[in-house]
C-alpha positions in Angstrom: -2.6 -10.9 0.1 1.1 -10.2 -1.6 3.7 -7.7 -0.3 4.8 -5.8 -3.3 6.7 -2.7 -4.5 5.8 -0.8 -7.4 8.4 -1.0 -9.8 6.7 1.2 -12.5 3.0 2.2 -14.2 1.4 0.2 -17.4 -0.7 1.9 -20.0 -2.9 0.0 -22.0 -3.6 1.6 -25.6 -6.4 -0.6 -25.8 -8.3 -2.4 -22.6 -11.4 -3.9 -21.0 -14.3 -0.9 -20.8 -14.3 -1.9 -17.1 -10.7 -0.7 -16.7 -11.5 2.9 -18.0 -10.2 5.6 -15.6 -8.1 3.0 -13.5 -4.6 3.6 -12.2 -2.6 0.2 -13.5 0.5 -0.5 -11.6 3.7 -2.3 -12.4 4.2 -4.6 -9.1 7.1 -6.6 -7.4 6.4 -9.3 -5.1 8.7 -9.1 -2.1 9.8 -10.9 0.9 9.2 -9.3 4.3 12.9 -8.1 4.7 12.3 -6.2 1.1 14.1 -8.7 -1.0 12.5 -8.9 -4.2 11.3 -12.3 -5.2 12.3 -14.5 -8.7 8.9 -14.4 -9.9 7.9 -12.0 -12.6 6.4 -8.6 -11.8 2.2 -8.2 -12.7 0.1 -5.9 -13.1 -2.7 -4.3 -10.0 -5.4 -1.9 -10.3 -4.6 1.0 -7.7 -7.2 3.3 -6.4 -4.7 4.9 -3.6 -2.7 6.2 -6.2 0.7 4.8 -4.5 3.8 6.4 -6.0 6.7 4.3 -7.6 8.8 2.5 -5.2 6.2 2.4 -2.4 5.5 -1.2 -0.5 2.0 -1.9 -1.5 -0.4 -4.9 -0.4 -2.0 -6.4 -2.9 -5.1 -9.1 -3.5 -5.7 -11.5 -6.0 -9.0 -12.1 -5.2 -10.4 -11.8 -8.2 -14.0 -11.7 -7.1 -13.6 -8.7 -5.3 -11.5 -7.2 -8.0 -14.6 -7.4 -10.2 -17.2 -5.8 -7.6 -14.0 -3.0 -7.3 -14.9 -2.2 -11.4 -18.2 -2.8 -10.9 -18.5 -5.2 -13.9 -18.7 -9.3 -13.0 -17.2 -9.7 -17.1 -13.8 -8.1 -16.1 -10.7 -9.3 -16.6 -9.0 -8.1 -13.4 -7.8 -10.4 -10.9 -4.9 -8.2 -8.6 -5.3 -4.8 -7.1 -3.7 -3.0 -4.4 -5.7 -3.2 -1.1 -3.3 -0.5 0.8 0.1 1.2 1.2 2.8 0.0 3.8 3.8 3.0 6.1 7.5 2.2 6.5 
């Protein structure tokens, strides 16, 4: 599990069928004081519909990612498991 602010939405013109009708956010992985980290955002499915800015946590189980879409052939690996209440 990753803490994580999102730093913006993506928008894929052309993506995996399993990913139709999901939410795709732009994610910054953070230290627990809320300094962002060096490494490069990535990209989480998000079924809370978390707003820009927003501490999120996020998985990269991929396993469960897949049972998320409901398709064991998906792509996905990240995706946001809940929003921080700060």
């Amino acid at each position: 599990m990753l803490l994580c602010r999102i730093v913006g939405n993506a928008i894929a013109t052309c993506a995996h069928p399993s990913l139709k009708g999901c939410s795709l956010k732009l994610c910054q992985r953070e230290e627990a004081d809320g300094t962002p980290t060096s490494e490069a955002p990535f990209i989480a499915i998000d079924h809370f519909n978390s707003g820009l800015h927003q501490r999120v946590f996020v998985s990269t189980d991929g396993i469960a990612a897949r049972g998320i879409v409901d398709d064991e052939h998906s792509p996905v690996r990240n995706f946001i498991q809940g929003i921080l209440d700060d």
